[in-house]
N, C-alpha and C positions, 0 to 999 in steps of 0.2 A: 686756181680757178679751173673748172671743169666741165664749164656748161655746154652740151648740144643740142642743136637745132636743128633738124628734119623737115627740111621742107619740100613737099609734093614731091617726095622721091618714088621714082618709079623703075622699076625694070624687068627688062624682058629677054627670054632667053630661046632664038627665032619666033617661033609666035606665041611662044606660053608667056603670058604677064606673069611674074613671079612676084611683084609688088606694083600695087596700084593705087598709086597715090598716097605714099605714108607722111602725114603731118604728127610732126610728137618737139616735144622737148624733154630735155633731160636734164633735169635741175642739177646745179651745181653742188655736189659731195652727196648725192644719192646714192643708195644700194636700190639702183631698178633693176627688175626682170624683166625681158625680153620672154614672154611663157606664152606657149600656142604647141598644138600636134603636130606631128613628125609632117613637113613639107610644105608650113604655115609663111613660109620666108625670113623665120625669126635672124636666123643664121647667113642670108644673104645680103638681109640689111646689118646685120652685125660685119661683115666681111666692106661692104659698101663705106661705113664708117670707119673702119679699119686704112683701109685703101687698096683691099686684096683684091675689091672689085670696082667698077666703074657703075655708076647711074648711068639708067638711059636718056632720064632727063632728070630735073628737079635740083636741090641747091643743098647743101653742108656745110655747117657752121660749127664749129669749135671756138668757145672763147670769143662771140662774134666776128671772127674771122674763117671767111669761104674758103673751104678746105676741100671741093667738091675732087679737084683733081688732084692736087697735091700728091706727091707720094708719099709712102707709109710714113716715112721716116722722118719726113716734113711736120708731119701733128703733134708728135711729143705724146702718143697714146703706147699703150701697150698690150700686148696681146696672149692671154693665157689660153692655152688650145688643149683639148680632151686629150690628147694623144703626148701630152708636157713637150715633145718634141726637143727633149735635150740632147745636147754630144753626148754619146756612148763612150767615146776613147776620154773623156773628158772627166776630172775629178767632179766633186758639189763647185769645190770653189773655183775653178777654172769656169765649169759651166756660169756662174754668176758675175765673175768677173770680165768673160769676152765680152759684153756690149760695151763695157764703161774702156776698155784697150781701144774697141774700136770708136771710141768716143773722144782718145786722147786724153783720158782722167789721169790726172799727175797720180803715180805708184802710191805715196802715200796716204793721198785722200782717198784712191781706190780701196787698200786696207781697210781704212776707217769705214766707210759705207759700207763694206761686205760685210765687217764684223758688227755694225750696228743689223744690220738685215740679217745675219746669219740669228742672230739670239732674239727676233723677233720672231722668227719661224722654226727657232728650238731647232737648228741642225749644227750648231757647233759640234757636237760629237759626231759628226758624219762630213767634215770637209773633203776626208782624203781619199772616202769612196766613189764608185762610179756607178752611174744610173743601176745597172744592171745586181747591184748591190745591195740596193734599196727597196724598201716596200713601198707599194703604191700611193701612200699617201705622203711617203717622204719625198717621191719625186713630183709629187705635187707642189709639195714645199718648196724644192729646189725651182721649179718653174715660175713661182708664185714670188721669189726671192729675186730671180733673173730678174722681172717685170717690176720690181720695188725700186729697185735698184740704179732705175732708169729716171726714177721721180716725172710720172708721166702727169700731165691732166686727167685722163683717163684709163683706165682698165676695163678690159675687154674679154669678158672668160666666155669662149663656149665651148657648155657644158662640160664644165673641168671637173666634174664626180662622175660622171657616169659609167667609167672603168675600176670604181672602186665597191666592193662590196657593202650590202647597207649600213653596217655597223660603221666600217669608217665612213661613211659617208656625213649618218651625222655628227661624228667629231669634226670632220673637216667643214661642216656647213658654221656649226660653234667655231672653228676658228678664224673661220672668212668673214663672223659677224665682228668678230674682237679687232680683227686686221684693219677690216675697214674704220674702225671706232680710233683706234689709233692712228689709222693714215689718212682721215678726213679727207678723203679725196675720195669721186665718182666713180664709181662701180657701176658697168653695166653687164650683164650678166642672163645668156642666152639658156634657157630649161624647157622641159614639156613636163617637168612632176611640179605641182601646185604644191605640194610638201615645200620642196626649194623653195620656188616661189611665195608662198603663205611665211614659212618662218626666216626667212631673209631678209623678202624685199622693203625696203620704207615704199616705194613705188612702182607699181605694175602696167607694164601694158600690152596686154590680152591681144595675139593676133590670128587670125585664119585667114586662109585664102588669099593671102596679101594683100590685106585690111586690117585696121587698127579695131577692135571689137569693143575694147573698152581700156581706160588708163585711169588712176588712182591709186591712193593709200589699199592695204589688203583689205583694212576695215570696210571701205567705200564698193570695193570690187566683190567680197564675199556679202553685207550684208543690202547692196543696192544694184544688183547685176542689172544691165539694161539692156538686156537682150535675152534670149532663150538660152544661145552659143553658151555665152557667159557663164548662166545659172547651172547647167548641166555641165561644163566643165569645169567649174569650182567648185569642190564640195567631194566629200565620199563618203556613202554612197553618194549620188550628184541628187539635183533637187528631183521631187517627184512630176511630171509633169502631167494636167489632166486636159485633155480637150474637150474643151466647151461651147458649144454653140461656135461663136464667132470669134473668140479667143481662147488663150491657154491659159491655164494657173498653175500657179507651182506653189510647190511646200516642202521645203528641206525638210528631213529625215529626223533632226534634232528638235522641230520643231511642235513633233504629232507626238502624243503620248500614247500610251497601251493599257489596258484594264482587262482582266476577266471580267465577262459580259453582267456588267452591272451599270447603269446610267450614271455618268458623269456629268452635272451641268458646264456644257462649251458650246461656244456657238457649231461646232460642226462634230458629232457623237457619230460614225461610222461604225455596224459588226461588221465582224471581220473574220477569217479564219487564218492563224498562222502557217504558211507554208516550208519557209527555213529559217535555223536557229545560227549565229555566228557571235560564238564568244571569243570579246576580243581582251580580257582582261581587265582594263577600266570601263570598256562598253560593250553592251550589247544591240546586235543590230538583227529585226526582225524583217522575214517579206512578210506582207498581212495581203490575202487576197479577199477584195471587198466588193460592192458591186460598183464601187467607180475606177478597178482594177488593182493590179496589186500597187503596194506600197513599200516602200521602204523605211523603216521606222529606226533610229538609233537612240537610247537608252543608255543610263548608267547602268554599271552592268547588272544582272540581273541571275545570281546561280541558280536563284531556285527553277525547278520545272513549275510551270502552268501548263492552264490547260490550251488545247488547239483555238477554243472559241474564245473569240477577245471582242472586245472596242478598242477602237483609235477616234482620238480626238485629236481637235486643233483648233486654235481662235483665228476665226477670219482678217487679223490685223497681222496674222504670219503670214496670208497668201498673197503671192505675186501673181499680176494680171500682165499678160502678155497680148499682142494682136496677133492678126493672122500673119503678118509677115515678121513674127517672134519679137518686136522691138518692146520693149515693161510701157506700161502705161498708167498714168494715175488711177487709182481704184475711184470707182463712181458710185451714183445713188442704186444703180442695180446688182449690190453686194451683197443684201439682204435679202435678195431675188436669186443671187447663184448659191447662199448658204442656203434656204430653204430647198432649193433643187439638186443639190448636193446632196440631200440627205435623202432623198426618194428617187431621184431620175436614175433607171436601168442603163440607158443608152448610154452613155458617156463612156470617151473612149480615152482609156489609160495610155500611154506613149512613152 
């Protein structure tokens, strides 16, 4: 069992609130992400959890047991950190082996666990080396082995890729999916790249400013953002936003088609003129500048050259209607009022 519970956790650090009022839970044998921009608090409610830090007020639950104070060592979690933070003098297997010494694990059963975890993270051929010997994604292993090793409730990485180059990175994201599938146990897992997040998490929750922006499945958070934050920081390019009257709309990239200027029946037919070309192999991504500003359009890819003058289209059951203070809002009877004015109105200001 794995389950945490966040309640009204807040804190502050002299008078900067760093978290204001986080309420979450965290279902039991989840891979959630902890995803938000560099300074979101993702990382100090992860440490708070941990027990690296104290709430300044609010309550902690593990396993429905208040954990708020407890020391680390008290929760039975465990903690994988960006920087793997192993013994240097220390072999693989020494490194993997001190928690369980310091645990009083009888010699034998310590054996058996190391070698069960040593061939789950494929570093039998590397016991007798030392960190310093290793590549970066094998000391990741070796940290990831330390932390198995312990059989916590929970696992706690933040962001344990971000020192490794992109190519391992996503092998090492494939193998955190396999790890966790095998160790049915709860992964929470602190990122700022939606990449991580998107092909990882079974659960998300989106935070800025230290607030909770939004939490769900990726599906729920990529195809129903409830807020503006949301919409433009999931997605890349992120959604188009256009201001309108008294509200915003948006329209993911994926969503708008492109034509050399010939009329396409859609509820909303845009000219347009291509501005930049970016071929990404399986797609193509255009900017179209149009008179309800430019656009971001993404396509399968596209080698051939056209020409500069195009259409973009899109069906008004793709566009998101946001208010003025960015929260989504159900689309209403005056839909068929903004796609008509979409298609003539100068003024409207692209964002």
């Amino acid at each position: 069992m794995g389950n945490i519970i966040i309640n009204q956790i807040k804190k502050s650090f002299h008078l900067n609130e760093v978290l204001k009022g986080i309420d979450v839970e965290i279902p039991d044998g989840s891979f959630t992400i902890l995803l938000g921009p560099s300074g979101c608090g993702k990382s100090t409610l992860l440490r708070i959890i941990s027990g690296l830090e104290e709430p300044t007020s609010g309550k902690l639950f593990i396993n429905e047991e208040d954990v708020t104070f407890e020391e680390p060592k008290d929760r039975n979690i465990a903690m994988v950190f960006q920087n793997y933070a192993l013994y240097p003098h220390m072999t693989v297997y020494k490194n993997i082996e001190y928690g369980l010494k310091i645990k009083k694990v009888p010699k034998q059963e310590r054996e058996e666990i190391i070698q069960n975890v040593l061939k789950m993270v494929e570093l039998i051929e590397h016991v007798d080396k030392r960190p310093a010997q290793l590549s970066g994604g094998q000391r990741q292993r070796v940290a990831l082995a330390r932390a198995i090793v312990k059989r916590p409730y929970a696992f706690l990485m933040d962001e344990p890729l971000s020192n490794l180059d992109a190519k391992l990175r996503n092998q090492m994201r494939q193998e955190l999916i396999e790890l966790h599938q095998q160790l049915e146990t709860t992964f929470l897992y602190v990122t700022h790249d939606q990449v991580e997040a998107m092909s990882m998490g079974s659960h998300i929750i989106i935070m800025n400013q230290g607030e909770v922006m939004q939490q769900g499945t990726p599906k729920e958070i990529y195809t129903n953002p409830a807020n503006l934050f949301v919409a433009q920081f999931i997605g890349s390019p992120p959604t188009n936003i256009i201001e309108f009257e008294d509200m915003y709309l948006g329209i993911r990239p994926e969503d708008i088609g492109i034509v050399n200027t010939n009329q396409i029946e859609s509820d909303v037919n845009i000219s347009g003129k291509i501005l930049t070309t970016e071929q990404l192999g399986g797609e193509t991504i255009y900017r179209v500048k149009t008179h309800i500003g430019n656009l971001n359009v993404r396509i399968q890819s596209c080698w051939d050259e056209i020409n500069e003058d195009v259409d973009v289209r899109f069906s008004f059951d793709k566009l998101m209607v946001f208010n003025k203070e960015g929260n989504r809002v159900v689309k209403n009877d005056n839909m068929m009022r903004i796609i008509k004015k979409l298609k003539n109105e100068k003024e409207l200001v692209y964002s």
